[in-house]
N, C-alpha and C positions, 0 to 999 in steps of 0.2 A: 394198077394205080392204087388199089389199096393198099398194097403190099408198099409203094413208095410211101402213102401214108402213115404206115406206120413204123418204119424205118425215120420219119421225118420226126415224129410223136418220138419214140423213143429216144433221136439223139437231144431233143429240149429238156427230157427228160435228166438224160444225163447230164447235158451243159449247169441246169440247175441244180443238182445235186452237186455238178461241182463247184458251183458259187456259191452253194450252201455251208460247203467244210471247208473252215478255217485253214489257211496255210501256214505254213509252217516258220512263215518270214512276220505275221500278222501279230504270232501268238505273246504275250506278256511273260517277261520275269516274274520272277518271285519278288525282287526290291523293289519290282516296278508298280506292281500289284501294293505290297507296303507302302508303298508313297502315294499313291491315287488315293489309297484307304484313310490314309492318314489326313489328305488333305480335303475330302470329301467330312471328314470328321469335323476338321475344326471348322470348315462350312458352317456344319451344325451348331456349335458350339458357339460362333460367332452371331448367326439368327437366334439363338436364345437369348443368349446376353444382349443383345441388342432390342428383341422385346420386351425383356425387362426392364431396360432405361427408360424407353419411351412409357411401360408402363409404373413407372418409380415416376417420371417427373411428372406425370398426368395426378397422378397421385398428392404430390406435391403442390402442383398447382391447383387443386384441387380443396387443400387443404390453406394452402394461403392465406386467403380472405378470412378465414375461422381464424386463424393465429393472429391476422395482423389485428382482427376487430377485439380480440381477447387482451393482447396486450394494449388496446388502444385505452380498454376498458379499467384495467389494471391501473394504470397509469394514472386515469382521471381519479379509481378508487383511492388510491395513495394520497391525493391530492388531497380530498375529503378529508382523510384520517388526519394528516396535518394539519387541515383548518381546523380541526375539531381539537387536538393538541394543542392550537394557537388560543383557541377558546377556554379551554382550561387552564395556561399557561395566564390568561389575563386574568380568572377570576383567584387565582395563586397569589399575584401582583408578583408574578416570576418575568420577570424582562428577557431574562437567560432564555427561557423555555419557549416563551413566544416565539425568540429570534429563529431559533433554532428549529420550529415547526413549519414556520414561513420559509424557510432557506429549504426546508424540506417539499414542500409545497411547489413551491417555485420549479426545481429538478425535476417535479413529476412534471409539469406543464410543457417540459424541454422535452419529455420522451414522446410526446403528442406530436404526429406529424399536422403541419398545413395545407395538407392538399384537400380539403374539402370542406366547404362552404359551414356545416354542419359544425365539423369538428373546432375549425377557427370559432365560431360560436360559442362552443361551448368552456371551450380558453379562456375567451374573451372575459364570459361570466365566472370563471373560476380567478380569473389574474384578478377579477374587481374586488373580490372577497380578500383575496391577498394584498391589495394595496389597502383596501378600507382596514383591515387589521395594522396594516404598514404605521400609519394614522393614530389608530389606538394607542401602538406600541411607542411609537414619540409621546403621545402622552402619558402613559403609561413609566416613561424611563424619566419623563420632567417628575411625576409623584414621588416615584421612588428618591428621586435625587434630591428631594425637600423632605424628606422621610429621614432619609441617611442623614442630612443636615441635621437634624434637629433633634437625633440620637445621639449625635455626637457632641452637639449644643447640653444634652439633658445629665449628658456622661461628666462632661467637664462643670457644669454646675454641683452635680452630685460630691466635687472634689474643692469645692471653692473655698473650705477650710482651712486644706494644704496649706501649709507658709507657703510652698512654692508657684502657689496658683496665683495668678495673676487679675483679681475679680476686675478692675478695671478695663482692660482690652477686653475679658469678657462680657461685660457687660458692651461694651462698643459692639463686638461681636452678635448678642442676642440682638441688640438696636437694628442694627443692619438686614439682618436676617428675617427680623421680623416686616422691614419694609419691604423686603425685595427676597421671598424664600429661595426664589429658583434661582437667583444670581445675585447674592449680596453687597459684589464688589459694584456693583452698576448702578450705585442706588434706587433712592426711596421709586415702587412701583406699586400704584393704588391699585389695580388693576389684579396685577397676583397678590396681593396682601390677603383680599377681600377673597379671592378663589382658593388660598390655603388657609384663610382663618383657622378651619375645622384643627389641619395636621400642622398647625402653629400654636394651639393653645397652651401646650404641658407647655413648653417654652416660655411659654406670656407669663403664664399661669407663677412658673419659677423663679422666676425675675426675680421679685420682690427678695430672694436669699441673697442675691447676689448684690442688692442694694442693698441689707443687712450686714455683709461679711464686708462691706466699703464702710459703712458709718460705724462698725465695729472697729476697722483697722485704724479709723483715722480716729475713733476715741482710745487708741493704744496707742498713736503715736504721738498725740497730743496730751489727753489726760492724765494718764501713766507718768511720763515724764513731769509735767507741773506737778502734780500732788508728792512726786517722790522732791522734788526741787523743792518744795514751799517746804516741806518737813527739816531738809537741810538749813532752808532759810530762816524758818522761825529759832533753831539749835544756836546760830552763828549770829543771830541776833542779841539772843538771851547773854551769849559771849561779849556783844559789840564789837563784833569784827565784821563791819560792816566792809568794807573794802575787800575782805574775802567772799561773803556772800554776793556781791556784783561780780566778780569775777566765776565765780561757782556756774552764777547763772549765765555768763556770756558762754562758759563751756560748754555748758546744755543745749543753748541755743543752737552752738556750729552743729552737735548729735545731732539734734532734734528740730530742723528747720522749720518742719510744718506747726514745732509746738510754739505757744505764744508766752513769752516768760517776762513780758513788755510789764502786765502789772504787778509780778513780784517785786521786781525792781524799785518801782514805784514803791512796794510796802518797803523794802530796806531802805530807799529814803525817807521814806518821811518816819520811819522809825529813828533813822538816824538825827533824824532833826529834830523830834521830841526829845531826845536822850540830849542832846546838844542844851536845849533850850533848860535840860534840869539840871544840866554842869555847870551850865552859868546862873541860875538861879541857886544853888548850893552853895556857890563861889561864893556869890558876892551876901551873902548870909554869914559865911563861915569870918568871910573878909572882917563884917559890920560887927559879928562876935567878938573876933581878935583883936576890934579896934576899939570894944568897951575898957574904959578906964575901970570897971569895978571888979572885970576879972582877974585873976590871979596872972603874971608873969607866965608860969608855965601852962595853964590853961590857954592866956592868950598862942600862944608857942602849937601846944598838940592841937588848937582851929586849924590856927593856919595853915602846919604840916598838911591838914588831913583834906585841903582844900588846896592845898600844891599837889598831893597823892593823886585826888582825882582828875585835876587835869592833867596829871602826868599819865595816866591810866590811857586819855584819852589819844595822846600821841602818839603811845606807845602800843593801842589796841587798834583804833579804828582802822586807820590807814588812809582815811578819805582825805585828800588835800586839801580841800575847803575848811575842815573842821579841826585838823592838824594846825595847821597856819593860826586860826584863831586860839586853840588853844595854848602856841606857843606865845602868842600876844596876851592871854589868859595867864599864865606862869609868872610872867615877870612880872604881874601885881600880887603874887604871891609869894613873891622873894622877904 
């Protein structure tokens, strides 16, 4: 029996020895072996990169809230710096520069998100600084726009010399402006009169030239012409061509409508009527001469001529038909 024992022992022994070597139907290629190897590889290859994603987006995530709180931060900062430009821009009296720091201001508010109680907050108090500026800047572009008015008012007074300046509409022009700066066309407004006083003065102030250069023009279009006229008249007088001097002056007159040449006229006539009144007083002397019996023939003769001469003078000079007519009824007592 022992001897079966181990005869029993020894064939297990063998059986597993021979379960233990590989047969020869079991064993791997070469390419097979390569292929296994290869793909056991990228196994590998695929769990690395794979825990690097997970830890890249931990990372990421991790870092998020830092970024987003950073640009949140950013954002509000920029905000600041434009109110602060807007602030500067009004003490400038820069309208341009204001707008342009609010419109900057404004953008940064946009990159702010609204999802948190907080943050909407502090929007809130940043938009209110931008509209109260909003506010200023209308007022601020009404100054400027009575400002530029009144430089441009100060520029054309400066020129009211010019023949070509036109002082009358200017002056309509300061009148206007000065009732109502910010809208001249809208009339008289007591209200902005009295709140631009201050940046309406040099205006007020210059007025006065421009009602100088009006009572100057109208003593050159008045005075100028009558004193030149009366010089002619007194020449044309001394001549007694009186009939020419009213005519002289009616031409003045069509020039010169604003000038008044109503009492030169007046002086040619009644100068004409005093000359009148010593042709006939001379007449009838020279007449009562001629008609003395104690003077000589030829004496009586050169009277009379010389009192036919001057109303002949008078026919042939004056030209006035009133005075014509008489003196030709004048003549023929001196035939």
């Amino acid at each position: 029996m022992a001897s079966q024992r181990m005869r029993r022992a020894s064939g297990k022994q063998a059986a597993a020895a021979a379960d233990a070597k590989p047969s020869s139907s079991n064993r791997l290629s070469p390419a097979q072996a390569f292929t296994q190897g290869v793909k056991a590889n990228w196994k590998l290859v695929g769990g690395i990169v794979l825990g690097a994603a997970v830890l890249i987006t931990l990372l990421v995530l991790a870092l998020m809230p830092n970024r987003r709180k950073e640009a949140i931060e950013d954002a509000f900062l920029q905000g600041e710096r434009a109110l602060s430009a807007a602030e500067t821009g009004m003490r400038d009296r820069d309208p341009e520069a204001v707008k342009t720091a609010l419109e900057r201001a404004s953008a940064a508010l946009l990159a702010v998100p609204k999802d948190d109680p907080e943050l909407v907050a502090r929007c809130n108090e940043q938009q209110e600084k931008v509209i109260a500026f909003t506010l200023r800047l209308g007022e601020l572009r009404q100054d400027h726009l009575v400002e530029l008015r009144g430089r441009e008012l100060a520029a054309r007074i400066a020129k009211v010399g010019d023949p070509a300046s036109d002082p009358a509409k200017l002056l309509a022009d300061i009148d206007a402006y000065l009732a109502n700066p910010l809208d001249p066309g809208l009339g008289k407004r007591p209200d902005l009169e009295a709140k631009y006083r201050i940046a309406t003065n040099e205006v007020r102030t210059r007025r006065a030239q421009v009602d100088a250069e009006i009572t100057r023009r109208q003593g050159a279009a008045t005075d100028v012409p009558v004193r030149e006229a009366r010089l002619r008249c007194d020449a044309l007088i001394r001549d007694e061509r009186f009939q020419q001097a009213i005519e002289m002056l009616n031409e003045a007159a069509a020039r010169h409508p604003q000038a008044d040449f109503g009492p030169l006229k007046v002086a040619v006539m009644d100068a004409a009527e005093a000359a009148w009144k010593q042709v006939t007083v001379l007449v009838d002397n020279r007449l009562a001469d001629a008609a003395n019996p104690t003077m000589s023939v030829p004496e009586r003769a050169r009277t009379r001529e010389s009192a036919r001469a001057r109303v002949q003078g008078v026919i042939d000079t004056w030209g006035l038909p009133r005075y014509v007519e008489q003196a030709r009824t004048l003549l023929a007592r001196c035939q």
